[in-house]
N, C-alpha and C positions, 0 to 999 in steps of 0.2 A: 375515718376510713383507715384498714389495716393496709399497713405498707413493708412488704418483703422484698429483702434486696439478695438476690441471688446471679451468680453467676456460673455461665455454661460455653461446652466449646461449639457458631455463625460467624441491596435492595438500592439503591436506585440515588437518583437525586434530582428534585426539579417542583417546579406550583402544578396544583390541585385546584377546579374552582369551587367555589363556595358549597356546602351543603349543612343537613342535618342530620339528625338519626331521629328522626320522627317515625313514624309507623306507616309503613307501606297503604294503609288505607287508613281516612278517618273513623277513629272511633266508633263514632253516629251515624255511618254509614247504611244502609239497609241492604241486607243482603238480595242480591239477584246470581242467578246462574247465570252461566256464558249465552250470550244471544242468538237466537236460532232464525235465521230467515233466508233471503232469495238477493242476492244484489245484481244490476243493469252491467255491470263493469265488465267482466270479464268477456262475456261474449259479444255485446253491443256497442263498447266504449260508448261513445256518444251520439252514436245513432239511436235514440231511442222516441217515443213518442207516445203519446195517453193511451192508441189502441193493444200497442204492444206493453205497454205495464200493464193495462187490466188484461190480456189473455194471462201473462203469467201469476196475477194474483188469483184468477181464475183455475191455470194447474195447479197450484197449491195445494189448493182446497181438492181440484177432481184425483189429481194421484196419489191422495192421503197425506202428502207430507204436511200438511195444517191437523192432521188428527197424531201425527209423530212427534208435532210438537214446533216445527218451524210457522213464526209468525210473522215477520217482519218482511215486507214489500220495500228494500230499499231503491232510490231511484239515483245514481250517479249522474256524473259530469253530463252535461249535454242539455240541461232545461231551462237554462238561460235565456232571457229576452236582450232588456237593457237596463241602465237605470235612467229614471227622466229625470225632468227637470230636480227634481228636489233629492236626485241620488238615491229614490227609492226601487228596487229590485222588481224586475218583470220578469213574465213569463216567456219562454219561446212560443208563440201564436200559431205557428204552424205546427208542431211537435203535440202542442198541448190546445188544440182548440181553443176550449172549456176551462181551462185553468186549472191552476196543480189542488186549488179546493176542491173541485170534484175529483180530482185522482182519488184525494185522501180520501173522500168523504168514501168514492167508491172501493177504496182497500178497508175501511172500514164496516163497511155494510158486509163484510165477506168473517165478520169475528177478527181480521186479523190488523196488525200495526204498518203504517204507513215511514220509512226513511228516505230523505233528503243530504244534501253532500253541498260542499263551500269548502273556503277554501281558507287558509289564515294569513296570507297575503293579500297582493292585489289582483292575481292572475292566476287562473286554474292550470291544472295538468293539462286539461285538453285543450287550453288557449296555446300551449307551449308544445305537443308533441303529436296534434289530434286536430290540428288546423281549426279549432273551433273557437272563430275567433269572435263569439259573445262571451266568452270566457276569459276576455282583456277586460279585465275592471270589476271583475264579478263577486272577487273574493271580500272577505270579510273587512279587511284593515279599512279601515275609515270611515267606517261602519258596521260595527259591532251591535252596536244597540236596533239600528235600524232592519238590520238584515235577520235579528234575532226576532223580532215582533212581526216579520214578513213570516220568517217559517214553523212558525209557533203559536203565533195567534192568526193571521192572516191566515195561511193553508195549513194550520192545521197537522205539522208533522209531527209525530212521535220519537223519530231519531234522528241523530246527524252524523256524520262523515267530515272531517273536517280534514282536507286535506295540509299538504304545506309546499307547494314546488314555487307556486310566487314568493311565501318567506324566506322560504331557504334561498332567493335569484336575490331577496334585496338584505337578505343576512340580518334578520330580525331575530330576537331571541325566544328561542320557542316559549317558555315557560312561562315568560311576560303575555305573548300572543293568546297563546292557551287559552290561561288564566282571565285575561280582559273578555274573551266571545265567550266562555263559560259561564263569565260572571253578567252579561250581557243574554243569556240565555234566562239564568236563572230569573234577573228580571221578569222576562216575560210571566211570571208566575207557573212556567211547567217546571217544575223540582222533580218530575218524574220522567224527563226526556233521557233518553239514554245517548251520550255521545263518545262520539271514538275518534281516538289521537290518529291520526294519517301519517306520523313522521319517519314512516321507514327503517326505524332503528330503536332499538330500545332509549325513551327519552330521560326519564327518571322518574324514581321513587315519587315525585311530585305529583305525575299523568294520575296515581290514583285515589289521590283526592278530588280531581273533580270528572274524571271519565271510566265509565263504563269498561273499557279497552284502550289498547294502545298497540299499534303495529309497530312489527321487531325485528322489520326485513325488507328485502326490497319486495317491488312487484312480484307475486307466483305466475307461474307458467303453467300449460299444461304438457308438463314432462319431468321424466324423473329426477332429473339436473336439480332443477327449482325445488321439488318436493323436499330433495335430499338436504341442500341447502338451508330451509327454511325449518326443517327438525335440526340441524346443527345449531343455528343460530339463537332457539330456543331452549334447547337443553341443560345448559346452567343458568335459567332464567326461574325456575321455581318459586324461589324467595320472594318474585314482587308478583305472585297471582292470587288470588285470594279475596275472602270475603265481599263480592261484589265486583273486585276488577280483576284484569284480566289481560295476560297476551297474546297478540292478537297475529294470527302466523298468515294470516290473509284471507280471502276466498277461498271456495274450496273449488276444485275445475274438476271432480266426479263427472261422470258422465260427456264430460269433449277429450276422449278418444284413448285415454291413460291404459292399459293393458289391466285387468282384474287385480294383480297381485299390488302393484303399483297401488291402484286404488285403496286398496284394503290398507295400506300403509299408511296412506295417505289421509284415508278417513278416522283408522284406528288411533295412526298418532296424533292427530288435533283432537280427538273425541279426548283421551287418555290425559292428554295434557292441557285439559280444558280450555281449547280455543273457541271461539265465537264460532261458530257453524253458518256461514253464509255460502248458498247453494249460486253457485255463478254460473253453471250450465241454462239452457231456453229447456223450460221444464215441460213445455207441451213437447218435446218429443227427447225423454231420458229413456237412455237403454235399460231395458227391465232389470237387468243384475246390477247396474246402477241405483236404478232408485229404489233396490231392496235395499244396497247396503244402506243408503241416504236414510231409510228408514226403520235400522236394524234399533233396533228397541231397549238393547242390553250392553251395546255401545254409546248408544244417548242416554244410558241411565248413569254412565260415569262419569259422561262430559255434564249432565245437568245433578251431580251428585250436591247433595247437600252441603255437604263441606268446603266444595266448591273450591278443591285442593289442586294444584299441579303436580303431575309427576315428576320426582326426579331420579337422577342415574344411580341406581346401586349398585352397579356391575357394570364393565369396560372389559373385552378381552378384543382388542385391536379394534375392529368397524361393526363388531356384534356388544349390543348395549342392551341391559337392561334398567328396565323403568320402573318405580313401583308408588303406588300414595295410598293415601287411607280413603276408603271411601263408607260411607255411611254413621259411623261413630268412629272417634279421634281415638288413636290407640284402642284400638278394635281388634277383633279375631278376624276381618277380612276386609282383605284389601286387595285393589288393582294392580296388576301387574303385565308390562309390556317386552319381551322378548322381540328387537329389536335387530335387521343384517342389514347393515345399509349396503352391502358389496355388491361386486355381482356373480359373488361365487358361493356356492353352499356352506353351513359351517355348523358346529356345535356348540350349543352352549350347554354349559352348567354351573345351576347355582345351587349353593349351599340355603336352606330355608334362613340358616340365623342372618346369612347376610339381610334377607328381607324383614329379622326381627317376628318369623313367626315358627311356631315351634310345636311337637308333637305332632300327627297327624295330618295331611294335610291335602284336601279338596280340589279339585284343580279345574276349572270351568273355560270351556274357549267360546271366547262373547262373539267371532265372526262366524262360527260355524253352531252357534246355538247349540253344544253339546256337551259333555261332562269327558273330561279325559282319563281320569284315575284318581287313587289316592296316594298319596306318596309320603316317605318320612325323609328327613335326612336331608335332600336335595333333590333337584329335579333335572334331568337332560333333556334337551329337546335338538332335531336338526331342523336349521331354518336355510330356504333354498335362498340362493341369493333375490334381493330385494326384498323382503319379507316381512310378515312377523307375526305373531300370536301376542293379540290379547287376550288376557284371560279374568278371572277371578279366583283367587286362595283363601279359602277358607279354611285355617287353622284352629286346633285345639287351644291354642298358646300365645300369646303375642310376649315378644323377650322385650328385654330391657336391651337399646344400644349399646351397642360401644363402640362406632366410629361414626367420626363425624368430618365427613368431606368439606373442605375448603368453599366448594365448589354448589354446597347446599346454601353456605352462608350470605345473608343480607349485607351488601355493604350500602351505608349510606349516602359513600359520594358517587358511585357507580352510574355512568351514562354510556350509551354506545353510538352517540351522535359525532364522534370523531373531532372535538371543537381543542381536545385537549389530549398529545402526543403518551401524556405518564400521566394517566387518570388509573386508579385504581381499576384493578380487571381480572377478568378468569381469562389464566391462559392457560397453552398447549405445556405441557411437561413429560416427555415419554418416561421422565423415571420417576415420576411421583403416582402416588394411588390416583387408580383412574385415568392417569395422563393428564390431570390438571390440577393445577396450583391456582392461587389470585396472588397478582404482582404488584407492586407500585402501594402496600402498604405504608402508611403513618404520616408522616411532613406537617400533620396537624393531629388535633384530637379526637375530629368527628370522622377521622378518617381509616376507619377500621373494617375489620371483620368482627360478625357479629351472627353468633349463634342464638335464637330466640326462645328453641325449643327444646333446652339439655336435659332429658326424661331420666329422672332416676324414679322409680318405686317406693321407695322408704328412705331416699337423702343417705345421710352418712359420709363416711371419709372415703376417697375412691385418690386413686393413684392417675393421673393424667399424661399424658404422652403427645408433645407437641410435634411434628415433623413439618421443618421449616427447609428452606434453601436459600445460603448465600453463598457467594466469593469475598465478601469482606467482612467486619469487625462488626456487627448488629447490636441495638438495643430494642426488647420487646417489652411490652407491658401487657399482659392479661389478666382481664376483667372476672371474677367471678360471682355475679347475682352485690356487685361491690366493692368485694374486697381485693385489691389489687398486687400483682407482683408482677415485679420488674427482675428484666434478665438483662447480661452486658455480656460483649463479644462472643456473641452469638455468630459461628463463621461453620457453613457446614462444605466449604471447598470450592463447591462451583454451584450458580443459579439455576442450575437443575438437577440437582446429586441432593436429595433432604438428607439432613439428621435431624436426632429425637433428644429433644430436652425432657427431663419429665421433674415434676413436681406433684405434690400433696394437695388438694384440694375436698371443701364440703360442700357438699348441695344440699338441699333442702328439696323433701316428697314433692314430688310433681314437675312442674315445669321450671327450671333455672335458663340463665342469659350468660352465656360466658363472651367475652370481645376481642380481639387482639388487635394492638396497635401499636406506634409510637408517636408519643403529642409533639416533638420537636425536631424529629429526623427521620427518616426512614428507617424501617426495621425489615427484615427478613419477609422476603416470598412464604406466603404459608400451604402446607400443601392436606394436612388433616389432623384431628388431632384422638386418641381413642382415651376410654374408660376403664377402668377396671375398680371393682369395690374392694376395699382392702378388707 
C-alpha cells in the first residue's frame, strides 16, 4: 500500500462502540421496492377486531388503492389472547372470533398480503401506554422460535412489525434481539417475509441485513410538527437505503385531517425518499383529494423506482432544501428531484442544473399536479409557499461529472442514532459549513470513518481534491483513495465550526472509486465536504 506523508494547516476525544464497514445490505440480498399497504395503528391503536380488518382489506381493493399498488393488510398491537400452558401465543377470542388464520387466509383471498406486529421484549407498546394489558408477556423475548412458527406457519403472516418498548424498559441490546427473532423467523422456512425494525431511531447499518425497513423516528402524528420532524430526521440518512431495505419514516396519516398542502409534503417527501407507504387512515371513508393523492401514480413510480435509491440534499438555503436521486438508470439523463420549504413563510429557491449534475437542456415535470412546467438551461427558480413543495422529474440532455461531495451523503460504518453512546460518530448542525452540516466524532479507531462509496469520474485520471475539515486543535487525517492512503498532521482550521481546505493530488480509476476519511488511533478533524477537479 502507497503511503504519503504530508502535512497541512487543523475533533474530539472519547470510546466508539464496536462496528464494521460491511455493506449496508447483504450482497445476496433480493431486491424489493419500499412496502406499500394499510396499517391498524394510527387510527385504532388497539381497538381493532376481525370485522374491522376485513372491511378495511375490503376498501383496499373498492377505492383502487390495491390496483395503485398497496398490498399489505397490516394488523398491530391489539390481537393478543395469552400464552398457555406451554407458553404458546393465543388469539384475542373476542377481537378475532375465528382466528387470525381466517383473517389471513381472508386478506388473502382479496390478491393481497396479510401483516402481524410483536414485540422484541417481553411487553408491547400497548401493554405500557394503551392499557392493553394482554400485551404483558406477549412480546417475543423467550420466545422467539415459538412465536415465530405461531405467525408464519400457524396464521399464516406475510409480514411483521416488530416493535421494541419492553426491550428498551429492560435494556436488551437491539442488534442481538433483532438478530435472534429474525433468525427465528427464517426458520420457519418463510425467507420471503418481510420485516420491520420498530426501534424509533436509526439502528444501524446491521437492520439491513436482515429487514426489509427500519424506523428513524419517533411515533408520526397527524400534524405538521411531526411531519416536519420526521423529513428532518431522515435527510442525511440516504447512505443506509437501498437495494431492498429501507427507512422507515412511519405511517403515513393522509387523509385524518392534515390541510392539502401539508399532505402533499408529506406524501411527496416519503414517496421521494423511498419510505414504506403504509396508509394509516380508516380507508372506507378517505376524503377524495386524499385518496387521489394516495393514488397518484407518478409519485409511486419514484418511491417504487427500480433503483430503489433515497434522496439526498443538494441544496440548503436556510429551511428551503432541495433533494434529488437517480431514478430508473444509475447516472441517467433523469432524475428525481424535490424542492423542499419546511417554513412557514414563502421563499425562493434557485438551483443551478450542475449542482444536480445535469446539464444542457432541461425538462421539468411536476408529479403532484401531473403536468409539464417548461424547459429550462442554466438553473431553475421556483417560489414555494410556506410549507410546501414541488416534486418533479428532470430530464436533461446531459448528466455532468461531480465535483462535490457532502460529508453528509457519506456512509459511516459506526453510525447509530439510538443515543447509547454520547461521541458516536454523526452528522451534525454546522451553519458554516456547506449545507450546514459537517459529521463529527471522526476516527479513535480504524473502522471508524467516513466513507464515500460512489466517487464517479468518466475516464479516471489525475484530479486535484479539496478537503474542508473543521477543528480547534492540532488533527491527524488519513484518506483512503480506491487504497492508496495519505496521511495529513496538524490539521487545525481554528474553531469546530470554521472549515478549511487541505488539498492534494489524487487518481481514480473510470467509473466508480471509494474514497474514506479517518483516523485509526485518535481523532481527527470534523469533516464538512470534500470537491473534484480533473487536472
Amino acid at each position: 500500500m502507497k503511503k504519503i506523508i504530508l502535512y497541512a494547516i487543523l475533533c474530539c476525544g472519547v470510546f466508539i462502540t464496536s462496528c464494521t464497514s460491511e455493506k449496508t445490505v447483504s450482497d445476496d440480498k433480493a431486491f424489493l421496492p419500499p412496502l406499500m399497504g394499510w396499517s391498524s395503528w394510527n387510527t385504532y391503536f388497539v381497538d381493532i377486531s376481525e370485522e374491522l380488518i376485513k372491511k378495511q382489506a375490503d376498501a383496499m381493493v373498492a377505492t383502487g388503492l390495491k390496483d395503485a399498488g398497496y398490498q399489505y393488510i397490516n394488523i398491530d398491537d391489539g390481537f393478543f389472547g395469552f400464552r398457555d400452558k406451554d407458553g404458546k401465543m393465543t388469539y384475542n377470542a373476542e377481537r378475532f372470533p375465528n382466528g387470525m388464520r381466517v383473517v389471513s387466509d381472508y386478506i388473502h383471498s382479496l390478491g393481497l398480503k396479510a401483516g402481524i406486529y410483536s414485540e422484541g421484549g417481553d411487553n408491547t407498546c400497548g401493554s405500557m401506554y394503551n392499557a392493553e394489558k394482554s400485551g404483558v408477556g406477549a412480546g417475543f423475548y423467550g420466545h422467539d422460535q415459538q412465536d415465530a412458527d405461531v405467525y408464519f406457519k400457524d396464521w399464516n403472516f406475510d409480514f411483521i412489525k416488530i416493535d421494541y418498548c419492553g426491550g428498551k424498559e429492560l435494556g436488551l441490546p437491539e442488534r442481538e434481539r433483532y438478530e435472534s427473532i429474525v433468525k427465528a423467523i427464517r426458520n420457519t422456512g418463510r425467507t420471503d417475509a418481510s420485516i420491520n425494525i420498530c426501534r424509533w431511531a436509526y439502528p444501524g447499518h446491521w437492520a439491513a441485513n436482515i429487514a426489509r425497513s427500519w424506523r428513524i423516528s419517533s411515533d408520526i402524528q397527524p400534524r405538521w410538527r411531526s411531519v416536519k420532524y420526521i423529513i428532518g430526521k431522515n435527510m442525511y440518512l440516504s447512505a443506509y437505503a437501498g437495494n431492498g431495505g429501507y427507512n422507515d419514516m412511519d405511517m403515513l396519516e393522509i387523509g385524518r385531517g392534515m390541510p392539502l398542502n401539508e399532505e402533499e409534503v408529506h406524501f411527496g417527501m416519503w414517496c421521494i425518499m423511498s419510505s414504506p407507504l403504509l396508509i394509516g387512515c380508516d380507508m372506507t371513508s378517505i376524503p377524495d383529494y386524499s385518496l387521489e393523492l394516495l393514488k397518484n401514480k407518478e409519485l409511486i413510480a419514484i418511491n417504487q423506482d427500480v433503483l430503489g435509491l433515497q434522496a439526498y440534499v443538494a441544496q440548503r438555503n436556510g429551511d428551503a432544501y432541495v433533494l434529488v436521486k437517480d431514478i430508473e438508470t444509475k447516472r441517467g439523463t433523469k432524475r428525481a428531484v424535490a424542492f423542499y420549504n419546511s417554513s412557514d413563510s414563502a421563499c425562493d429557491i434557485t438551483v443551478p442544473f450542475k449542482t444536480l449534475e445535469l446539464g444542457g437542456k432541461v425538462q421539468v415535470r411536476d408529479l403532484i399536479k401531473h403536468k409539464d412546467i417548461g424547459t429550462f438551461e442554466g438553473e431553475m427558480s421556483h417560489t414555494l409557499p410556506g410549507r410546501s413543495v414541488l416534486i418533479c422529474t428532470m430530464q436533461a440532455e446531459l448528466r455532468l461529472e461531480p465535483e462535490v461531495y457532502e460529508a453528509e451523503w457519506a456512509f459511516l460504518p459506526c453510525f447509530d442514532d439510538l443515543g447509547h453512546n454520547p461521541r458516536i460518530i454523526r452528522y451534525s448542525q454546522a451553519p458554516d459549513c456547506s449545507g450546514g452540516v459537517k459529521v463529527a466524532y471522526v476516527g479513535a479507531k480504524k473502522e471508524n470513518r467516513v466513507v464515500w462509496r460512489e466517487v464517479y469520474s468518466e475516464k479516471g485520471g489525475e484530479y486535484e481534491m479539496a478537503v474542508s475539515y473543521c477543528s480547534a486543535k492540532d488533527k491527524k487525517l488519513q484518506i483512503s483513495v480506491n487504497g492508496t492512503e495519505y496521511s495529513f498532521e496538524k490539521l487545525n482550521s481554528g474553531d469546530w465550526n470554521k472549515p478549511a481546505v487541505l488539498k492534494l493530488t489524487v487518481n481514480l480509476k473510470p467509473g466508480y472509486n471509494e474514497i474514506s476519511m479517518g483516523c485509526d488511533y485518535s481523532w481527527g478533524p470534523d469533516i464538512d465536504k470534500f470537491e473534484l477537479r480533473k487536472k
